[in-house]
MIDOSE-1310 file (N, C-alpha, C; in nm, 2 decimals, decimal comma, always signed):
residues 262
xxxx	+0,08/-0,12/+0,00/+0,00/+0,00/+0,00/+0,09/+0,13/+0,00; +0,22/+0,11/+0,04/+0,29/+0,22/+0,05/+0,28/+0,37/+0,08; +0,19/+0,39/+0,18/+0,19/+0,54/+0,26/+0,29/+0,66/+0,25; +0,41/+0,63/+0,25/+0,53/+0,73/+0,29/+0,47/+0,79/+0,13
xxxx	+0,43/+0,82/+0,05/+0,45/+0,88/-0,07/+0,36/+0,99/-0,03; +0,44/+1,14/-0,12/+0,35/+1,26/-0,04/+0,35/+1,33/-0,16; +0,36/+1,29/-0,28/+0,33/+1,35/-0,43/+0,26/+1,28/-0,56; +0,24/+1,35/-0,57/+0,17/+1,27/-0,70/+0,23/+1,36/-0,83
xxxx	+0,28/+1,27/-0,94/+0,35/+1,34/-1,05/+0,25/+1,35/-1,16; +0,30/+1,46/-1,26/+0,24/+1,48/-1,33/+0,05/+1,56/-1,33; +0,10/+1,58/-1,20/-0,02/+1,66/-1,18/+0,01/+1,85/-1,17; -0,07/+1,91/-1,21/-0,05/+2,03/-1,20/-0,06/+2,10/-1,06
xxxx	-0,12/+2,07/-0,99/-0,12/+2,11/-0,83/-0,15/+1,95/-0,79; -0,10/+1,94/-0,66/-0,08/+1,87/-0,54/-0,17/+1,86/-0,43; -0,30/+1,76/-0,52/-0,43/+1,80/-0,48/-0,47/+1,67/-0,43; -0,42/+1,53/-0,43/-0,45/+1,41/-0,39/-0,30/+1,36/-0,34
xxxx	-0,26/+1,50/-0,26/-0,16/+1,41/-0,19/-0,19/+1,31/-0,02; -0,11/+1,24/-0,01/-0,08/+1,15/+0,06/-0,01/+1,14/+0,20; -0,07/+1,28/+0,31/+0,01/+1,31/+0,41/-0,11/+1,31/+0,53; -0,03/+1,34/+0,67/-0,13/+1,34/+0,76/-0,22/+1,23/+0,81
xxxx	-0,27/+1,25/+0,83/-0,41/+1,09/+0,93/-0,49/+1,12/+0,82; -0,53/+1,25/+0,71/-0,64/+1,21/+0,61/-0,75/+1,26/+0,65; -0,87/+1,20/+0,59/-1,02/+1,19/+0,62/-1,05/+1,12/+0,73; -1,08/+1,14/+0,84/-1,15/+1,04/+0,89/-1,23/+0,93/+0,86
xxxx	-1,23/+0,82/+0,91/-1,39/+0,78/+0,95/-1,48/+0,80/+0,96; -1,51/+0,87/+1,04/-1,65/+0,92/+1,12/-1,67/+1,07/+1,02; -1,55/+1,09/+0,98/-1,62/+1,22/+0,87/-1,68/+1,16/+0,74; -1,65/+1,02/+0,69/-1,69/+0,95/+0,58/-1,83/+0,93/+0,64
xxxx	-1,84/+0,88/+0,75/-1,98/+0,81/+0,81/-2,05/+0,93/+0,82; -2,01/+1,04/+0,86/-2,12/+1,17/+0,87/-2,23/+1,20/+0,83; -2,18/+1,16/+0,67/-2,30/+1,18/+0,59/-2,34/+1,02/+0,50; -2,42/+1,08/+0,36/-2,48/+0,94/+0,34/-2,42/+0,92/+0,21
xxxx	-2,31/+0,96/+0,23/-2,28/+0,98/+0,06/-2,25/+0,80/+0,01; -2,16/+0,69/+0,14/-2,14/+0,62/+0,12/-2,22/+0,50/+0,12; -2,32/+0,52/+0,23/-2,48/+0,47/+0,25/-2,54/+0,41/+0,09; -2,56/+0,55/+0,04/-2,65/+0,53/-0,04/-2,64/+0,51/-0,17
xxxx	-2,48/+0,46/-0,17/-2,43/+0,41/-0,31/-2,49/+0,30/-0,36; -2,55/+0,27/-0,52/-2,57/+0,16/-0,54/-2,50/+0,04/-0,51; -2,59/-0,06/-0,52/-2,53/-0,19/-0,45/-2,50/-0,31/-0,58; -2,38/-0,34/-0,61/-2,33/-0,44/-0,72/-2,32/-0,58/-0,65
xxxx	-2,38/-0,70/-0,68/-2,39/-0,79/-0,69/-2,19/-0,88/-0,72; -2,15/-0,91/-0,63/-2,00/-0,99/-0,72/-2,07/-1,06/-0,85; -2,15/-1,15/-0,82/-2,17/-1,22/-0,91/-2,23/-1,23/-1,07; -2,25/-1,07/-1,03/-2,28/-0,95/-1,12/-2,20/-0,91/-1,18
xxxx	-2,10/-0,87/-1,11/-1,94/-0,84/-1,18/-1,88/-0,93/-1,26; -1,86/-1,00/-1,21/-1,77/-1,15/-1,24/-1,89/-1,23/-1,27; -1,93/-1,27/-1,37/-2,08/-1,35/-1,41/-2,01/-1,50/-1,44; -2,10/-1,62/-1,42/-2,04/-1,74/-1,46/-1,97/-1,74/-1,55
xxxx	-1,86/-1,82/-1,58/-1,79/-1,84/-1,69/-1,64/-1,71/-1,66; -1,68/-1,62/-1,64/-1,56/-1,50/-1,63/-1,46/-1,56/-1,51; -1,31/-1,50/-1,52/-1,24/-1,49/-1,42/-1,20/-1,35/-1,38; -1,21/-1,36/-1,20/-1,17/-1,25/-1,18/-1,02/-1,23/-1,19
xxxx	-0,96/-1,07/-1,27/-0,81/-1,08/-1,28/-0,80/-0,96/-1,15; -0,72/-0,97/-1,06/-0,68/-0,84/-1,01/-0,52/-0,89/-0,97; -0,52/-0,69/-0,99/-0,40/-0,63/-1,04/-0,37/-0,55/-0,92; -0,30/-0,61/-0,86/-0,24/-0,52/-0,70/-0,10/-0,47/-0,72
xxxx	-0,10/-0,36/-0,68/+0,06/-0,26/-0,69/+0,18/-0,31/-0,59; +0,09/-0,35/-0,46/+0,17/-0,41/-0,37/+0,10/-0,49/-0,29; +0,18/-0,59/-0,23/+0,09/-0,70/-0,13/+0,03/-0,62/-0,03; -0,08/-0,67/-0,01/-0,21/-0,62/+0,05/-0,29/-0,56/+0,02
xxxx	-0,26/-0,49/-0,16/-0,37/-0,43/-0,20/-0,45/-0,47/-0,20; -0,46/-0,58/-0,26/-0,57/-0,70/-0,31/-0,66/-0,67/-0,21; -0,62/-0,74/-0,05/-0,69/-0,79/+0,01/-0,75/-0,62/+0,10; -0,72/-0,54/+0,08/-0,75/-0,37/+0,14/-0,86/-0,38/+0,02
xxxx	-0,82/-0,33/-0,06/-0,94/-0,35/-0,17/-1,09/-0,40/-0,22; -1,03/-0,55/-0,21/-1,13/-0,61/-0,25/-1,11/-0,77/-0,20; -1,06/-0,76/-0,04/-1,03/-0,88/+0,00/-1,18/-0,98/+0,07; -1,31/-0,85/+0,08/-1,43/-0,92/+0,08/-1,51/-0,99/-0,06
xxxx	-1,47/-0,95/-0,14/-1,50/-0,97/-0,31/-1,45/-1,11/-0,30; -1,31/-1,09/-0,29/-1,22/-1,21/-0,31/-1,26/-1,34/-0,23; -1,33/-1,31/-0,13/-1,42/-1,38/+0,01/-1,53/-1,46/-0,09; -1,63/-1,36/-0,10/-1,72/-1,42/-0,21/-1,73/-1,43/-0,37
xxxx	-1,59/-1,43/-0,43/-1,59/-1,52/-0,56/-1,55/-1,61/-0,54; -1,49/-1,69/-0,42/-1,46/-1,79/-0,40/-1,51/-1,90/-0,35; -1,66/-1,81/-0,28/-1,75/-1,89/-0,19/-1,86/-1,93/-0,34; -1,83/-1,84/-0,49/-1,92/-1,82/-0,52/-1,86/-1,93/-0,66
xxxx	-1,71/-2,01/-0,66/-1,64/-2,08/-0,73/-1,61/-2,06/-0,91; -1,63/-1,88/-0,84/-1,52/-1,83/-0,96/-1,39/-1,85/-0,98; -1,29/-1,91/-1,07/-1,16/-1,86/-1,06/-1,11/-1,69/-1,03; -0,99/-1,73/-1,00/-0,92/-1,57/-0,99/-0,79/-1,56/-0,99
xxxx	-0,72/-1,47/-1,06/-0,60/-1,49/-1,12/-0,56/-1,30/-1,04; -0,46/-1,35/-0,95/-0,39/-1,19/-0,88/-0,22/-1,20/-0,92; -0,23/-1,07/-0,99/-0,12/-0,98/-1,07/-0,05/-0,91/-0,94; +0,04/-0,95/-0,89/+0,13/-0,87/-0,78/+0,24/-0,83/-0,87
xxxx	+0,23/-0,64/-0,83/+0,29/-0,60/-0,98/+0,44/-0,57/-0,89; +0,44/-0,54/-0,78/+0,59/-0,51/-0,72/+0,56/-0,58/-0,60; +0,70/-0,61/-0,50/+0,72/-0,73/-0,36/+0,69/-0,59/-0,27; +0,67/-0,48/-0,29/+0,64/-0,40/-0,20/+0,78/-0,37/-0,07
xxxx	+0,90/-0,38/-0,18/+1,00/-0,32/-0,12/+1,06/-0,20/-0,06; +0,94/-0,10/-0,07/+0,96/+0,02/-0,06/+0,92/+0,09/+0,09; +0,86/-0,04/+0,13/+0,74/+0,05/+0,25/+0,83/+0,12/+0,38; +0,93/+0,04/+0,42/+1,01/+0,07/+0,50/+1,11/+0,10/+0,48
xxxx	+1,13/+0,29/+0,42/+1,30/+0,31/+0,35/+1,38/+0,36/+0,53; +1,50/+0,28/+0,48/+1,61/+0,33/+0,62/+1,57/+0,28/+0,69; +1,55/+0,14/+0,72/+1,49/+0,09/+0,86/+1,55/+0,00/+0,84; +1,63/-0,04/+0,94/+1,73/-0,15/+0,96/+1,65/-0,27/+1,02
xxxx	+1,59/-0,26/+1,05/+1,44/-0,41/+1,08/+1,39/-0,45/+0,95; +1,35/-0,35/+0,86/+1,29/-0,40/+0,74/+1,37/-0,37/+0,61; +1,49/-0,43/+0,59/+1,54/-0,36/+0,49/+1,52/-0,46/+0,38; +1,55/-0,38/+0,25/+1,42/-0,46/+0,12/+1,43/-0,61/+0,08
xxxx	+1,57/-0,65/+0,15/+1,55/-0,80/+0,13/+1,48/-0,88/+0,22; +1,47/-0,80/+0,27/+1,38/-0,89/+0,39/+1,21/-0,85/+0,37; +1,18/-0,76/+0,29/+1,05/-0,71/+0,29/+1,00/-0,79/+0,16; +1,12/-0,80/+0,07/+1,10/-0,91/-0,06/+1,07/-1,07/-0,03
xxxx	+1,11/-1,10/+0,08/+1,07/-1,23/+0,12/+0,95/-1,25/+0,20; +0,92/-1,14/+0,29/+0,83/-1,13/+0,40/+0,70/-1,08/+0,33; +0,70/-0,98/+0,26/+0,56/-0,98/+0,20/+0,49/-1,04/+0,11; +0,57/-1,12/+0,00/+0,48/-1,18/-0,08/+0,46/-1,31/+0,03
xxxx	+0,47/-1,37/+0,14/+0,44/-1,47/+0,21/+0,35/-1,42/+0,30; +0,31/-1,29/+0,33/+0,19/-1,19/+0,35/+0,07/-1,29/+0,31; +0,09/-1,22/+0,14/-0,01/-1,23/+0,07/-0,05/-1,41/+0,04; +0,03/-1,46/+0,05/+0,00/-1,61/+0,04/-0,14/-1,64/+0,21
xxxx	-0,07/-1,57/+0,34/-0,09/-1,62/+0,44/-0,22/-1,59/+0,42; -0,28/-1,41/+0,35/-0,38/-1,39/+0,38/-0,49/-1,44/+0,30; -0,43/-1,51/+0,17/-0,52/-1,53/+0,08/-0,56/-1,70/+0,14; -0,48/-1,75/+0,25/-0,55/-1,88/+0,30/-0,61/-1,84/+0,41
xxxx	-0,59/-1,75/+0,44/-0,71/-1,68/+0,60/-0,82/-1,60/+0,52; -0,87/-1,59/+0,40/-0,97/-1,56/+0,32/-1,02/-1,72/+0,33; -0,95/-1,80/+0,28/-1,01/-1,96/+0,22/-1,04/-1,98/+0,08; -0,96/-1,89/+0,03/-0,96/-1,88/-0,09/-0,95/-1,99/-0,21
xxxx	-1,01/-2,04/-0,28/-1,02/-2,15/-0,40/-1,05/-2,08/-0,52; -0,93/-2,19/-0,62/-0,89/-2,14/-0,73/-0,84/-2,01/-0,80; -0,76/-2,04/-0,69/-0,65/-1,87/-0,70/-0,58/-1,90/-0,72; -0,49/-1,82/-0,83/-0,36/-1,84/-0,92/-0,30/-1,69/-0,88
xxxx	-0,19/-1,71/-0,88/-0,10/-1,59/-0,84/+0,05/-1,52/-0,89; +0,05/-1,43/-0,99/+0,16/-1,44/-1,07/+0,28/-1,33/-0,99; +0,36/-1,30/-0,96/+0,44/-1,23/-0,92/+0,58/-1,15/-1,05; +0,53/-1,04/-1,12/+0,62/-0,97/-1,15/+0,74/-0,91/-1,14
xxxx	+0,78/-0,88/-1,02/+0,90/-0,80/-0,93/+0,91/-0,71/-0,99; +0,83/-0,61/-1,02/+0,88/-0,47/-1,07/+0,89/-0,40/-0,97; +0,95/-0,26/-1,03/+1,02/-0,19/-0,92/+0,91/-0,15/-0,80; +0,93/-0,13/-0,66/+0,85/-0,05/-0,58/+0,88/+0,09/-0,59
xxxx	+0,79/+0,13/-0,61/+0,76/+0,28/-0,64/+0,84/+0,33/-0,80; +0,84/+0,24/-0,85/+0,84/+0,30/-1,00/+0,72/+0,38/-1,05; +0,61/+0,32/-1,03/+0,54/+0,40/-1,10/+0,53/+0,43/-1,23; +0,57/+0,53/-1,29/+0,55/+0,55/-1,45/+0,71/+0,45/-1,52
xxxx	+0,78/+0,46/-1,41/+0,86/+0,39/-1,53/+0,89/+0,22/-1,56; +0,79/+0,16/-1,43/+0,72/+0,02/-1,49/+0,58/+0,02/-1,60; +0,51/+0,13/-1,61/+0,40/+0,11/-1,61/+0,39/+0,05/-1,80; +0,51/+0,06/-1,89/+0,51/-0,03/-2,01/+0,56/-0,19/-1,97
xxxx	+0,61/-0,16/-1,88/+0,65/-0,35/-1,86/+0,55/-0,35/-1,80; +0,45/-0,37/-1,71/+0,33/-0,43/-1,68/+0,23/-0,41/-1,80; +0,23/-0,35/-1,89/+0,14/-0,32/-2,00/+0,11/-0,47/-2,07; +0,31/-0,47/-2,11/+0,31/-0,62/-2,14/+0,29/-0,73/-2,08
xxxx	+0,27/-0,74/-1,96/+0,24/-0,86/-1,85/+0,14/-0,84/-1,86; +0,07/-0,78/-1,89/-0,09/-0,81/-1,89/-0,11/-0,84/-1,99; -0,12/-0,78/-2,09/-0,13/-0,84/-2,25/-0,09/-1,01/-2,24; +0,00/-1,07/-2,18/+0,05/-1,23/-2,20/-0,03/-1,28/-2,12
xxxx	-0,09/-1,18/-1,97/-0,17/-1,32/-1,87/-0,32/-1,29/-1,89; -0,36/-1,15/-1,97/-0,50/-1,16/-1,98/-0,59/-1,23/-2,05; -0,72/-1,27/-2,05/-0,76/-1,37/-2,18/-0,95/-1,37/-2,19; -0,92/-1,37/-2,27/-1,08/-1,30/-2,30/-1,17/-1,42/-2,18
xxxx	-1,24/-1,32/-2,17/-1,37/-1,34/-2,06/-1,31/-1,32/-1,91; -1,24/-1,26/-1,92/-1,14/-1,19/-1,76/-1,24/-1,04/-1,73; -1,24/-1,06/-1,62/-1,30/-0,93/-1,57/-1,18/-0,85/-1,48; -1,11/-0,73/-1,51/-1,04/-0,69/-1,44/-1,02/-0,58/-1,36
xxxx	-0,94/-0,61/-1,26/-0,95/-0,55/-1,17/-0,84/-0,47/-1,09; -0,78/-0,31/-1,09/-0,74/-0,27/-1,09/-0,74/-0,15/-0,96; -0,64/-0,10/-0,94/-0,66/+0,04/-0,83/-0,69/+0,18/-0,96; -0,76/+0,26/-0,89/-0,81/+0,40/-0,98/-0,74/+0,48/-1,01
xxxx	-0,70/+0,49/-1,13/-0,59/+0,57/-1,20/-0,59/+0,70/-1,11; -0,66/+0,76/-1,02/-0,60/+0,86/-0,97/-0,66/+0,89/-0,83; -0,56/+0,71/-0,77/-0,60/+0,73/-0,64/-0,53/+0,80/-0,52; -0,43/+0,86/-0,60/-0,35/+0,90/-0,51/-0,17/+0,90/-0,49
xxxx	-0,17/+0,76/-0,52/-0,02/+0,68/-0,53/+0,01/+0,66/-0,64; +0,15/+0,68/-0,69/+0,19/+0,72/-0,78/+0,18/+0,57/-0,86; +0,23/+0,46/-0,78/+0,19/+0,30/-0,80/+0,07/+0,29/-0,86; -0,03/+0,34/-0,75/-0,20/+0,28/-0,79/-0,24/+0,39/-0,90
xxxx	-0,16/+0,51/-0,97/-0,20/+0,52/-1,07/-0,16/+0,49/-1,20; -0,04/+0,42/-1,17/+0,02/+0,40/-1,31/-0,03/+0,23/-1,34; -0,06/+0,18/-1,24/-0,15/+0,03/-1,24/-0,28/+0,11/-1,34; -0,32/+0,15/-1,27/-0,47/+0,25/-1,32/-0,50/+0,25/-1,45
xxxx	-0,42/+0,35/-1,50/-0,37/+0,36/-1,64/-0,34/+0,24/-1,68; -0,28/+0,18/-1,65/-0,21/+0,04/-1,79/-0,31/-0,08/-1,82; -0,40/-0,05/-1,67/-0,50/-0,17/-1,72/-0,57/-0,14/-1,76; -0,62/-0,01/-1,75/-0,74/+0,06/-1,81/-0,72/+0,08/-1,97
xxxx	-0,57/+0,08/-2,03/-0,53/+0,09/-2,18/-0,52/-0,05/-2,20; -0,50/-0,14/-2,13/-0,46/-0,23/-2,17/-0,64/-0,36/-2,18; -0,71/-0,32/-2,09/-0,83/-0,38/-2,12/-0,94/-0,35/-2,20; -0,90/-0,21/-2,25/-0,98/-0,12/-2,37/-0,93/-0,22/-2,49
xxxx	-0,78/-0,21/-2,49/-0,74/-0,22/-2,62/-0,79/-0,41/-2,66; -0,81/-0,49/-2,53/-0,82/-0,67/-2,55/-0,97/-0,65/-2,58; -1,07/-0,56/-2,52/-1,22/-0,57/-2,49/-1,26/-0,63/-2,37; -1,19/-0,63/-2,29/-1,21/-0,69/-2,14/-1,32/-0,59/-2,06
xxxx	-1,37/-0,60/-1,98/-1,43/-0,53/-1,82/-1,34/-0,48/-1,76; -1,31/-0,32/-1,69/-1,21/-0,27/-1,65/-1,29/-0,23/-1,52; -1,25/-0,28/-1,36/-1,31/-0,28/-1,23/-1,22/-0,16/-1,18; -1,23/-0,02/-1,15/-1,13/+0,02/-1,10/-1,16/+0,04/-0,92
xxxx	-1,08/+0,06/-0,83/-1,07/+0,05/-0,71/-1,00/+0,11/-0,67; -1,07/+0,20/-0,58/-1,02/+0,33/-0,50/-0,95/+0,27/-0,37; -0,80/+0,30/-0,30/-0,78/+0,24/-0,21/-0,73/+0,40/-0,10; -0,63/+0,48/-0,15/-0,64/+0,55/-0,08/-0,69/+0,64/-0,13
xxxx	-0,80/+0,70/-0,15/-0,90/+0,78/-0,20/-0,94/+0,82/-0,04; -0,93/+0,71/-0,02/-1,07/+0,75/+0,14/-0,96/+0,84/+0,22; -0,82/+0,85/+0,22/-0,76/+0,94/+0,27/-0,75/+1,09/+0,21; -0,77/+1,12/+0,13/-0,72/+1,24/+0,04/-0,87/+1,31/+0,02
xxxx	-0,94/+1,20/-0,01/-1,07/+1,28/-0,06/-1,16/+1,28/+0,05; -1,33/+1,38/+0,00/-1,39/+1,39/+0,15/-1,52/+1,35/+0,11; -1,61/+1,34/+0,16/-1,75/+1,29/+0,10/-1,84/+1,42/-0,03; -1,81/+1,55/-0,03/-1,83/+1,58/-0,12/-1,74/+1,60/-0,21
xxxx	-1,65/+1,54/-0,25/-1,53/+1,58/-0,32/-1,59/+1,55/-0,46; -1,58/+1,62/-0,57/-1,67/+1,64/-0,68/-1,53/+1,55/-0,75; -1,44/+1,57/-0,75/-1,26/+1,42/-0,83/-1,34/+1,31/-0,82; -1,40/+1,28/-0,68/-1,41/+1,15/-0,73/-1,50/+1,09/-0,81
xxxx	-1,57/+0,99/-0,90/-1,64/+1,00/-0,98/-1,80/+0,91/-0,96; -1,84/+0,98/-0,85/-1,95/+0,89/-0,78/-2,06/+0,84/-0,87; -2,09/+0,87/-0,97/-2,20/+0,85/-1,04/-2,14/+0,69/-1,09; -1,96/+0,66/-1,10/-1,97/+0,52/-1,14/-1,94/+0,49/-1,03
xxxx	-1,97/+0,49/-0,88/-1,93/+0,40/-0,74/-2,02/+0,33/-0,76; -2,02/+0,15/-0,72/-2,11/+0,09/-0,64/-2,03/+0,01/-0,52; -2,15/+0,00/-0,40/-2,11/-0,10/-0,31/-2,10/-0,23/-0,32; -1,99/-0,32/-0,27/-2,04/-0,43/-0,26/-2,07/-0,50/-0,10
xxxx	-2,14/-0,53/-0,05/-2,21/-0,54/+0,06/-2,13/-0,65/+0,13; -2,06/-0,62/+0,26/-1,99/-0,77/+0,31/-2,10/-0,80/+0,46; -2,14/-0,91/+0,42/-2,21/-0,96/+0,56/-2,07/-0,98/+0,66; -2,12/-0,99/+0,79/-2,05/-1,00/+0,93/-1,94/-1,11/+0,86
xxxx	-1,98/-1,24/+0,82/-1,89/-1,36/+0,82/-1,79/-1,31/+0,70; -1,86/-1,25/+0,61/-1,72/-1,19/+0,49/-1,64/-1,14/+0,55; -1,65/-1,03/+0,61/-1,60/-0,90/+0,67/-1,47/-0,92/+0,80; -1,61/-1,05/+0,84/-1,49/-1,10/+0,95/-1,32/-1,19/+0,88
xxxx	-1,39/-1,28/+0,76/-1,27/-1,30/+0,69/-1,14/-1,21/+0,65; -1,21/-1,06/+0,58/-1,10/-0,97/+0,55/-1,02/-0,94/+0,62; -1,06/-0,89/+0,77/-0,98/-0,85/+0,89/-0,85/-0,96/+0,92; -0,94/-1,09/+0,93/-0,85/-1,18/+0,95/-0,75/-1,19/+0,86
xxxx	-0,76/-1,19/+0,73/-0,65/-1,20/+0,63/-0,56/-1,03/+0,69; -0,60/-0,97/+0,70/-0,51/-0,80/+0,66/-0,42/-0,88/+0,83; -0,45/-0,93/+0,94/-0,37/-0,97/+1,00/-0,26/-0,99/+0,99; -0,22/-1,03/+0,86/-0,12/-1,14/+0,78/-0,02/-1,07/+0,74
xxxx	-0,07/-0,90/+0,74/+0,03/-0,81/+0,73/+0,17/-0,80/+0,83; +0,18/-0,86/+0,89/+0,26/-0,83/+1,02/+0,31/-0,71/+1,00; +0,40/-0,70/+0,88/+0,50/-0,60/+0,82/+0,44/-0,47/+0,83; +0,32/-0,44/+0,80/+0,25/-0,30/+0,75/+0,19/-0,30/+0,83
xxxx	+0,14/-0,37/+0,96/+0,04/-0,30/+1,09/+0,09/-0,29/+1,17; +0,23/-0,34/+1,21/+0,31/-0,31/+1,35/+0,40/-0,24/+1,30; +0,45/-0,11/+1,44/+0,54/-0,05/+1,40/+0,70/-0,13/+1,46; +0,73/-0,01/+1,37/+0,90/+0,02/+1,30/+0,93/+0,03/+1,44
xxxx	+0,99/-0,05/+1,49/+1,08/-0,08/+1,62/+1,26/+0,03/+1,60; +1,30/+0,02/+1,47/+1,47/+0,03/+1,48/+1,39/+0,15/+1,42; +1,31/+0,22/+1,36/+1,30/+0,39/+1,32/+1,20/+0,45/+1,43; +1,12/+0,39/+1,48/+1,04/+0,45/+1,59/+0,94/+0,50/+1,52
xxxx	+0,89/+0,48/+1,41/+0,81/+0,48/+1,30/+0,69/+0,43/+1,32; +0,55/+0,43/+1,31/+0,45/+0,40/+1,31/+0,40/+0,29/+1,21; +0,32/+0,24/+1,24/+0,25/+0,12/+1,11/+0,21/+0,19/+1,03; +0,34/+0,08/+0,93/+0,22/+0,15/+0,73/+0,02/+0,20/+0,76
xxxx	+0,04/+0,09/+0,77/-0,15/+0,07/+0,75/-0,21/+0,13/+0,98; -0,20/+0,24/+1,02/-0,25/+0,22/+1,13/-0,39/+0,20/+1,19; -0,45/+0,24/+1,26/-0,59/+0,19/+1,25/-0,66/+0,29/+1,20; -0,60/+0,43/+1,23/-0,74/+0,51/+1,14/-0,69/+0,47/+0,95
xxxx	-0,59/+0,43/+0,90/-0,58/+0,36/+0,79/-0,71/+0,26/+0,75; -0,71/+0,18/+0,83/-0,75/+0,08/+0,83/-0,86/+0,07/+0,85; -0,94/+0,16/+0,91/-1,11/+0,21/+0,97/-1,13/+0,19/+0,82; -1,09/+0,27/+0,74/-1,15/+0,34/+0,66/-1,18/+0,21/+0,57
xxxx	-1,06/+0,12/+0,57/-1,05/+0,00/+0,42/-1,11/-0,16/+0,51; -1,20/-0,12/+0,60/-1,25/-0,26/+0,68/-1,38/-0,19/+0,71; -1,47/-0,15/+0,62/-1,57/-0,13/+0,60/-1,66/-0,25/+0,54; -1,83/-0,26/+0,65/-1,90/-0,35/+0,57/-1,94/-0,38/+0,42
xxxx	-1,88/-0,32/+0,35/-1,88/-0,29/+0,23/-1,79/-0,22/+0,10; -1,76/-0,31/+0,02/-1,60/-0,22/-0,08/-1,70/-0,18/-0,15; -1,58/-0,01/-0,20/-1,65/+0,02/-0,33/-1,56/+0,04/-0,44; -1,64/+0,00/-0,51/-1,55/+0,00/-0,68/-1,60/+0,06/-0,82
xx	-1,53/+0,14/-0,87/-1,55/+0,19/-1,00/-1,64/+0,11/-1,13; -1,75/+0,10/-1,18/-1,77/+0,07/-1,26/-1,83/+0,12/-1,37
């Protein structure tokens, strides 16, 4: 998920940056903006026959995202194919506890732990190693990694070209050019949005939000999997650093309900 980033390029003002505690919570809950979003069906999304593809920037996107989705296309015995586009080397710079060889071993074994604390069935999992925090200058080599592992009747799934992170927009973009150009379904997903943006923020593009609804026993799954983070929810002991993902982080992306672009 990579937090430490406090710019976003190629923007003309510095208007979805990435600092501070954010939006609240309880300022999201305030009003009804998130309430009363239409409600999408997974099985709606992903219809028999389709596989879900998703395309995470770093381990634990997936499961921040769309780890209640991932809950019920499994319960619902869709395949699903997750694109780990970088080992998420970057989260801990200068920290002699986490330094990147050890965050290259430790987090993609994250994402393995959480995707069996979901219970996840018929998940395939490809791992890229592109750079952490490249951004634009991976975003033609994943172009072509997706052109080789995508395949018609894939529904895919992506973070929102302009969620904030320079990662989750250059993901954004390439799947979004890259599922135009195959004729695919392009799912985009907002992850840090809910920090930057506020419930009347007119950027974001609510007229294509829907919710997808997690009952208690989904919900209780996601939690359990993001557990698996060890790396990104406990703090930095040797920098005295706080957790990547801390709880007001986390209020926000363990909600009864994901929402996603369609």
């Amino acid at each position: 998920m990579e937090p430490v980033v406090t710019h976003v390029p190629n923007e003309k003002e510095n208007d979805r940056a990435i600092k501070g505690r954010g939006t609240s919570e309880a300022a999201w809950q305030s009003t009804d903006q998130l309430s009363t979003l239409p409600e999408v069906e997974p099985e709606t999304l992903v219809p028999v026959g389709a596989r879900a593809v998703i395309v995470a920037p770093h381990p634990d996107d997936e499961i921040l995202g769309t780890g209640g989705l991932l809950a019920r296309l499994s319960d619902l015995g869709r395949k699903v194919l997750i694109i780990a586009v970088t080992d998420g080397t970057a989260s801990h710079p200068d920290s002699p506890e986490w330094p990147a060889a050890r965050l290259a071993a430790t987090r993609p074994q994250e994402t393995r732990d959480a995707l069996q604390r979901l219970r996840m069935r018929h998940v395939a999992l490809v791992r890229l190693h592109l750079p952490d925090g490249g951004g634009e200058i991976f975003e033609s080599d994943l172009s072509r990694a997706l052109e080789a592992h995508l395949e018609p009747g894939d529904v895919v799934f992506g973070t929102w070209r302009y969620d904030g992170h320079p990662d989750h927009e250059s993901v954004g973009r390439a799947v979004t050019a890259v599922a135009a150009a195959l004729d695919l379904p392009f799912v985009e997903v907002p992850v840090w949005t809910w920090h930057w943006a506020t419930p009347d923020d007119s950027r974001v593009p609510w007229s294509r939000a829907r919710r997808i609804v997690l009952d208690e026993a989904t919900l209780a799954r996601k939690v359990h999997a993001l557990k698996a983070f060890r790396s990104q929810i406990e703090a930095d002991g040797s920098t005295g650093r706080d957790a990547i993902l801390p709880e007001h982080v986390l209020e926000r992306l363990t909600r009864p309900y994901e929402v996603v672009l369609i």
